[in-house]
N, C-alpha and C positions, 0 to 999 in steps of 0.2 A: 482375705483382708488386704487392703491397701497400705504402703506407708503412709499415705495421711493419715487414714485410720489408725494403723499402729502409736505414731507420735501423737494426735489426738488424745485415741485411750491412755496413754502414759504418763503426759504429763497432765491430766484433769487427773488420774487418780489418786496422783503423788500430792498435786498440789492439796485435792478437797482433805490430803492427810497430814498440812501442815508446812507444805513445802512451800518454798518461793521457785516461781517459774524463773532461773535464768537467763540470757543469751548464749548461745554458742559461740567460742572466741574465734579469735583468727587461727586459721590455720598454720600462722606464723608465732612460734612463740615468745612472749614478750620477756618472758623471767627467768629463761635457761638459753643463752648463747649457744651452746653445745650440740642443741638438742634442733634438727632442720627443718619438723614440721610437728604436729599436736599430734602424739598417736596416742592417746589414752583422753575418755573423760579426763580422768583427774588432774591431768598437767596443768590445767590452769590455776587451777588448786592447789598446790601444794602447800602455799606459807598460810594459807587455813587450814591444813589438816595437820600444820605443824605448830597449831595454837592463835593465830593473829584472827582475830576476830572478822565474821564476813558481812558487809553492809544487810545482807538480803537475810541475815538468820542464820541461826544451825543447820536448819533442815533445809535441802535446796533440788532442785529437780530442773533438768534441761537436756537438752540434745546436742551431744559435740560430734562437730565435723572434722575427721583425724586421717592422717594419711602415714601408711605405714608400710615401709618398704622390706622388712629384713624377710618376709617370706612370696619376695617380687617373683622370684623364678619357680614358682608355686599354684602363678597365678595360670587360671586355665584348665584348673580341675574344675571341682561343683560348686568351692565354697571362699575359695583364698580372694581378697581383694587388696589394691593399694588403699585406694580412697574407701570409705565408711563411716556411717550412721552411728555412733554409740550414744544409747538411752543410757542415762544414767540417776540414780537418786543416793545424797548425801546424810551421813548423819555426821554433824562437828559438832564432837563431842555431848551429844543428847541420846537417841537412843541407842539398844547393843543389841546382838547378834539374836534374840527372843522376838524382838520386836520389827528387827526387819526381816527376820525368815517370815514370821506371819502376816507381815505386808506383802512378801511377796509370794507367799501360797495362795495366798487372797487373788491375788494379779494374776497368777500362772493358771487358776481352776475357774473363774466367773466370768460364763459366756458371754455378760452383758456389758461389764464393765473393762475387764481383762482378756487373756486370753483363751480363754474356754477349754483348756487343754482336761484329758482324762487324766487322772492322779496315777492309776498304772503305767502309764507310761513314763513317768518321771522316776530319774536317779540324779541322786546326788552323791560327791565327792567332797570328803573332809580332806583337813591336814593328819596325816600318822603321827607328827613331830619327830622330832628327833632330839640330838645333844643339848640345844639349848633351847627348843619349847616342845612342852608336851603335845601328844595328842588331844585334837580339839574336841572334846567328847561334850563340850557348850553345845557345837553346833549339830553336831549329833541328836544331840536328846533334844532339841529344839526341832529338828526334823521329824523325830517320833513322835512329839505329842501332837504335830500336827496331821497324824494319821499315816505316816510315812513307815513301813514294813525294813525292817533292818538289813531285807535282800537287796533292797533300794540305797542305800547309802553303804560310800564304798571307801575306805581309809587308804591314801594313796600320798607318796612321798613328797619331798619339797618341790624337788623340780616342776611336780604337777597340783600340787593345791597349796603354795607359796605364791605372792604375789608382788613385784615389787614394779618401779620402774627403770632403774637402772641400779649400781651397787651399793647407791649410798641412798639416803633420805627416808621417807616413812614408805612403810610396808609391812605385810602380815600374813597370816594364813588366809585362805580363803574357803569358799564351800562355793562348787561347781555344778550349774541344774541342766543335765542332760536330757534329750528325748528319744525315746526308742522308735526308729523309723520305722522298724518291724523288718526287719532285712535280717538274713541267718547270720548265724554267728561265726566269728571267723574261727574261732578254735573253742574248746572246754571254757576256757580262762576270760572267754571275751566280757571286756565290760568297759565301762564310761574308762577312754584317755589308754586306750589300745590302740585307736589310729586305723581301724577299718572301715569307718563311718557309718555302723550298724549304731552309734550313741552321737545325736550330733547337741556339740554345747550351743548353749541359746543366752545362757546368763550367768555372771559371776559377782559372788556378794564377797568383798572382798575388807576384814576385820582387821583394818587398821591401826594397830597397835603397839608398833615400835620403830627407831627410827636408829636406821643401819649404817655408824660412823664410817670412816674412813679407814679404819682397823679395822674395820669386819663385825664389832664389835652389836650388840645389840641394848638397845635403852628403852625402858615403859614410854610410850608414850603420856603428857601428862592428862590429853585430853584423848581417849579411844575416838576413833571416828570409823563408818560407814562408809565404804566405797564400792558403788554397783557397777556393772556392764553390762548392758545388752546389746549386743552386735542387729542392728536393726536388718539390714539383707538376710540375715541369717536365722533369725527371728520370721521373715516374710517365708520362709522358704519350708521351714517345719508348715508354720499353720497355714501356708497353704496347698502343703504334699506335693511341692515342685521338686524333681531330683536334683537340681540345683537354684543357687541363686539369681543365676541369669533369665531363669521364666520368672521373677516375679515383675513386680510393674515398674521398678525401680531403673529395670535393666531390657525389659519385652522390646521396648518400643527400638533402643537401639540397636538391639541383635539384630533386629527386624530390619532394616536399615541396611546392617552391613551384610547380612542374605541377599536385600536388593541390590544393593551396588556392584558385589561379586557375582552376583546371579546364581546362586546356591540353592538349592532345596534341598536335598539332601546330602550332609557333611558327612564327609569321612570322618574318623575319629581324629586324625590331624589339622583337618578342616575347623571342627566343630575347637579345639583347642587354638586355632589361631583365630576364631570368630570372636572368643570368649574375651582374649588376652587382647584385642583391639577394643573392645566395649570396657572393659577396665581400665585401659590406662587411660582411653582419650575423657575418659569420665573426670577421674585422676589428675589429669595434666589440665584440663577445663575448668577445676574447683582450684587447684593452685594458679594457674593465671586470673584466673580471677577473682582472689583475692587483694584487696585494697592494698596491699602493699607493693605492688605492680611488680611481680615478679615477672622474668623471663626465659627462657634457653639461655643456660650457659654452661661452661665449661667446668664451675664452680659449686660447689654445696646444693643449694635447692635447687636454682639453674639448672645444674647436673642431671639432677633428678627427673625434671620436667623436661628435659631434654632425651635421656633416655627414654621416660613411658612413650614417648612421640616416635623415639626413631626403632624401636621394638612395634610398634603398632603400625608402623610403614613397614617395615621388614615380612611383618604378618600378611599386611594388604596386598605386598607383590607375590607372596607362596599363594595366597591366592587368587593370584592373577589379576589383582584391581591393576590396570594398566594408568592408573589418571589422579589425581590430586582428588583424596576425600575425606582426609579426616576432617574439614570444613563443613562437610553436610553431615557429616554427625552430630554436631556441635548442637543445633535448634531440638536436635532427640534427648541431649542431656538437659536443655533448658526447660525442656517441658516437663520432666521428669524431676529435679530438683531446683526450678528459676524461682515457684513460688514461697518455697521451705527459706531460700538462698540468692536474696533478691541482689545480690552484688555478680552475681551471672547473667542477669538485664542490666544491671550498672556498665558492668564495664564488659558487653560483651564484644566490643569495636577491637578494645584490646588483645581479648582472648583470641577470636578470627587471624587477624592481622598475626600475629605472634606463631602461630598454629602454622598459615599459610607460608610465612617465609619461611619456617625449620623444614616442613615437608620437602619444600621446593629445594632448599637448600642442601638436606640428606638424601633425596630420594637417588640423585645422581652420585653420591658414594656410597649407598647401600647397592643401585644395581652391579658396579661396578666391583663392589667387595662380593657379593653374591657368585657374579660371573666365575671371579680367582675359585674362590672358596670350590665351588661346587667344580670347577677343570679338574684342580686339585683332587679332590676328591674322584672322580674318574678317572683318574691317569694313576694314583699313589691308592689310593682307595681308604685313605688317612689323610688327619689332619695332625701336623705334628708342631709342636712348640714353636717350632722356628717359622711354619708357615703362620703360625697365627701371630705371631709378630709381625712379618711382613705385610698381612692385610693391616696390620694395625698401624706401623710408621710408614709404608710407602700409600697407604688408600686411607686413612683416617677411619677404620673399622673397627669396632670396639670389639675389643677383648672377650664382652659379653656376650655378644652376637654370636661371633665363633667359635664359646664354647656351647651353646644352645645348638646351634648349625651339628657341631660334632655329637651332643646327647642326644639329639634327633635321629643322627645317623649311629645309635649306638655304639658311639667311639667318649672318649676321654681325653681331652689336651691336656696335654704335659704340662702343665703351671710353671714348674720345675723349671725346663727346659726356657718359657717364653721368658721367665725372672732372667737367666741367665743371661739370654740374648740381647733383652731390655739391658742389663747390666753394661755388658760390654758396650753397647753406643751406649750407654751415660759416660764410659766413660772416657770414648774419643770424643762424647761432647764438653767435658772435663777438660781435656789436653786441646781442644780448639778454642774453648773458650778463653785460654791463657793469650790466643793470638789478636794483634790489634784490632781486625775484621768487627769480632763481637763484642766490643767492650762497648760500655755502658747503659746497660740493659741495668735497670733500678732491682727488680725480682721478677721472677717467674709468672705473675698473675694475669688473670684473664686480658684487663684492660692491656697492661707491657706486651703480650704476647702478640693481641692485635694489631699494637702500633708498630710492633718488631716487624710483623709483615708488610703493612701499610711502608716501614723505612726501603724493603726490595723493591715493591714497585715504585717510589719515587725515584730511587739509587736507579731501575732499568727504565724509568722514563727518560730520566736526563739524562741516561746515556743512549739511549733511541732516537730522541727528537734533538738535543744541543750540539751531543755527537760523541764521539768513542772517547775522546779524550778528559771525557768529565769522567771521574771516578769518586769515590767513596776514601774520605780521609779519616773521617771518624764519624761518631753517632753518639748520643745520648737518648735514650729511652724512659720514660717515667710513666706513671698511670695516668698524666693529664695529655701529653704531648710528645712528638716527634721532633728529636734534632739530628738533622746529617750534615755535618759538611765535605763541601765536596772540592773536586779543582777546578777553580773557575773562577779568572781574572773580572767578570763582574756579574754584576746583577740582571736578573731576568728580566725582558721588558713582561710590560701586561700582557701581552699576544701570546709571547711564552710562557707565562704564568697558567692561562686559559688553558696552553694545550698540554701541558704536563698535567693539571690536574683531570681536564678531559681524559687523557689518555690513562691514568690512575684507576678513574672512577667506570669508565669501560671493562678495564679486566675484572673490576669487583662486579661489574653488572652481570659478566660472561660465568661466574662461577666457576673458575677454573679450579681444577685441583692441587693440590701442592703437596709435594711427594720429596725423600730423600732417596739416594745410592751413598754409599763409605767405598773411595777409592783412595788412590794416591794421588798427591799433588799432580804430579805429570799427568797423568789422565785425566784430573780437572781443569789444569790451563788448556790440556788437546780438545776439549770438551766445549772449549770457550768460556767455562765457567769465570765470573769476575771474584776478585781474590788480591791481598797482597804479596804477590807470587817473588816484592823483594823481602818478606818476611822468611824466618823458618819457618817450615811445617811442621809434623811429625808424619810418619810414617804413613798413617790414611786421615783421609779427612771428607768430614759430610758435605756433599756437594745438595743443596733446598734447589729444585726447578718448581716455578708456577707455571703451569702448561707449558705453553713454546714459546712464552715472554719474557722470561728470565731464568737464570743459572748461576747461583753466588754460591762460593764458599762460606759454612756457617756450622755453627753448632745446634741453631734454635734456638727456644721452641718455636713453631708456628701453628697457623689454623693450619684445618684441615682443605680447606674451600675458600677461594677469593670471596665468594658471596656473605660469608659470613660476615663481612667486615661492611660496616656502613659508611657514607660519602664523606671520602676524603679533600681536606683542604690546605691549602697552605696559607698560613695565617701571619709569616712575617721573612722576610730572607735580610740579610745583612754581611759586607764583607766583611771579613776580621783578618785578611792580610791581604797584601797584594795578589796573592791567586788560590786564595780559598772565600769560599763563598758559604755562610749559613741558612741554613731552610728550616725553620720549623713549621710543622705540619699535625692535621689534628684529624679524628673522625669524629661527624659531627655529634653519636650519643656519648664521644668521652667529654666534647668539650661543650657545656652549657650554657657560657658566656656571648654575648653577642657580639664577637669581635669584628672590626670591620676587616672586609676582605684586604688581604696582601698587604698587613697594616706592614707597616717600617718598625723593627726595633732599634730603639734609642740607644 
């Protein structure tokens, strides 16, 4: 069976049963701030399953597109994914746990309409209950009359047939419908929600029926509601006897793909787990860039997110040897596979490319590079130890992630411990620098400040490059719209030199350079050349920020990790404010969306 088919059969069945076919929302959620991407049917839902009435009816049927990270490092076995397909059908406040179990034995048994599965092979899992709700013995005897043998249904605690979405809101027991792949059993005891994959789950009817305060506390809900799941890849994958979910059609074409690229036919088992973990995330990072809300790579919340699935799936590309830029030609394998279901992946696929091309380009050069360390390391020490993976982390911009993956590969464990510790200690000579004039007026920490913070060095090392040694750095202000530096310098810039500072700015962001720290002592930062107000006090060490072999300032941070990150920088206004100090404020162009005119004069 196909996913078309699959979704076809689904939602004609639900609807011809009273359902309204809905839309799938955005993968961005509108009604929980909190919460970074849809990872449940029901998130769209909630303030109807918590009573407020739905345009579409009680009864409702649709296909949500959800992305769900917290089991990312998982992915790469047969079954774990970011991005996913969930079928779902609702009942608000209409039918109860008799009438959707026999909707959905209907759906799991009829070859014609549903999924033609044999009834021996299904088990199900109720709730046992506990202290404050009983065992669901509804949903029990509702599985037995429907022909269901009592060996088949399996009472199992909260953690495993409780369903909630986070600690508060509505949520309830649920009943679990597994399938027996026919694979031996891992022990006497084995059975559905053991974790051997001899019972793989396909769907979950989940009896919505209380809604769990902020004390813990539990409440009737006043209307009971219906909440389904069906994981659709994993669904493709029982009916049609693939040992995972990467042979069904959802995912074939771009395995297929990244086979060719690496030139692979036969994968190792490491092989075949970094084939896997590229065809999931670029799938992943493709349905969130292309969503209408024009997300992209960053440093921050979702950004974050999509940032990592990209530079994990680069990481995977060079273990196997892709030597060249491809997660771009993956891209038309995931269009064709969900463009027609998900027609904002034809919308805005200019977007997605573009966004894709530049992280690649722009990671690919500190992943080789964190790789190189990593793996010396590892041949010389035959360990990766806390403090090394700190070091890839602040002097190469290498995620913390990476190099604990790198060391469970190599059957090692990084000290977490140790890397907090080391982390700690530079926050807090960045602490004691930040007290020094150097760094001051940085607004916060955020993505936009961070980039202008660096955007401030290379202006601060252009006009001391091109005007001359003697222009230095008197103060700064930093905010999320804009760069201010003043500096020393009895006048203003003609236009010529305006041109060639910003030329010369917009070069080193071209070049990609990296940006890296050392924590020494003063005296070996002025021997170093490093720029600094060296008639200040210091303390005892201080973080000396070099971008490649163009600059050297004393600083506390934060910075990027790469000049590339940062886009074309401008200066949008200079003005004296005393006899030999000179103002520049300066912008890059995605923070500033005004059209200001170039090298305006401020008033």
């Amino acid at each position: 069976m196909t996913a078309t088919e699959l979704r076809r059969r689904y939602l004609k069945f639900f609807q011809e049963r009273g359902h309204a076919v809905i839309p799938s929302a955005s993968l961005i959620p509108q009604l929980d701030p909190t919460v970074l991407f849809q990872s449940a049917g029901m998130q769209p839902l909630v303030p109807y399953l918590l009573g407020q009435p739905h345009p579409d009816g009680k009864r409702l049927v649709n296909v949500q597109k959800c992305i769900r990270t917290d089991d990312i490092n998982e992915v790469g076995d047969t079954f774990h994914l970011t991005f996913f397909e969930m079928l779902g059908n609702w009942s608000l406040g209409d039918y109860w746990k008799k009438e959707a179990i026999e909707m959905a034995m209907e759906f799991l048994l009829d070859p014609k309409i549903g999924l033609g599965l044999e009834k021996q092979v299904l088990h199900f899992t109720v709730f046992e209950g506990d202290e404050q709700v009983p065992p669901d013995k509804e949903a029990a005897s509702a599985w037995e009359a429907q022909g269901i043998s009592s060996d088949q249904i399996h009472y199992l605690p909260y953690k495993d047939n409780w369903w909630a979405l986070g600690d508060t809101g509505p949520q309830g027991p649920d009943t679990e419908i597994f399938v027996d792949i026919n694979t031996p059993k891992c022990s006497a005891d084995c059975r559905p929600g053991c974790g051997c994959g001899k019972f793989v789950e396909i769907w979950n009817l989940v009896f919505m029926s209380y809604n769990r305060g902020e004390d813990g506390s539990l409440t009737p809900l006043k209307k009971k509601n219906i909440d389904t799941g069906m994981g659709l890849e994993r669904a493709l994958q029982v009916l049609n006897k693939q040992p995972s979910v990467y042979e069904t059609d959802v995912f074939k074409p771009i395995v297929e793909k990244i086979y060719e690229i690496a030139r692979i036919t036969d994968p190792s088992k490491g092989q075949l787990r970094s084939i896997r973990i590229i065809a999931d995330h670029i799938r992943s990072a493709a349905m969130a860039l292309a969503d209408d809300q024009g997300l992209v790579p960053s440093n921050l919340e979702r950004g974050y997110v999509i940032r990592r699935l990209l530079r994990v799936a680069i990481r995977h590309g060079l273990q196997l040897g892709i030597d060249r830029f491809f997660l771009g030609e993956l891209v038309p394998r995931v269009l064709a596979a969900l463009g027609e279901e998900y027609d904002e992946l034809v919308r805005n696929k200019d977007h997605m490319l573009s966004e894709i091309e530049k992280e690649e380009k722009r990671f690919r050069n500190t992943v080789r590079r964190g790789l190189r360390i990593a793996e010396k390391t590892l041949d010389e020490k035959g360990e990766l130890t806390g403090n090394d993976a700190f070091m890839l982390f602040a002097t190469y911009g290498f995620p913390i992630e990476m190099t604990v993956q790198i060391a469970e590969e190599n059957g090692q464990k990084i000290d977490l411990a140790e890397f907090r510790k080391e982390f700690e200690r530079h926050r807090q000579i960045s602490r004691d620098a930040t007290q020094q004039k150097f760094t001051s007026g940085l607004a916060d920490h955020s993505e936009e400040v961070i980039r202008l913070h660096t955007a401030t060095h290379l202006l601060h090392a252009a006009l001391h490059n091109l005007i001359g040694p003697d222009v230095y750095q008197k103060g700064s202000n930093i905010t999320k719209q804009r760069l201010r530096l003043d500096v020393q310098l009895n006048r203003k810039l003609t236009a010529k030199e305006l041109t060639q500072v910003e030329k010369w700015v917009n070069d080193i962001i071209q070049r990609d350079l990296p940006i890296t720290f050392e924590t020494m002592s003063p005296q070996e930062a002025k021997k170093q050349g490093a720029l600094g107000f060296f008639g200040e006090k210091y303390g005892d060490q201080v973080k000396v920020y070099s971008v490649g072999d163009v600059s050297k300032e004393i600083c506390s941070g934060p910075h990027v990790s790469q000049t590339g990150i940062l886009s074309k920088f401008r200066i949008v206004r200079q003005k004296r404010i005393g006899a030999d100090t000179l103002r520049l404020r300066g912008v890059l162009e995605s923070d500033d969306k005004d059209d200001h005119s170039k090298h305006q004069e401020a008033s």
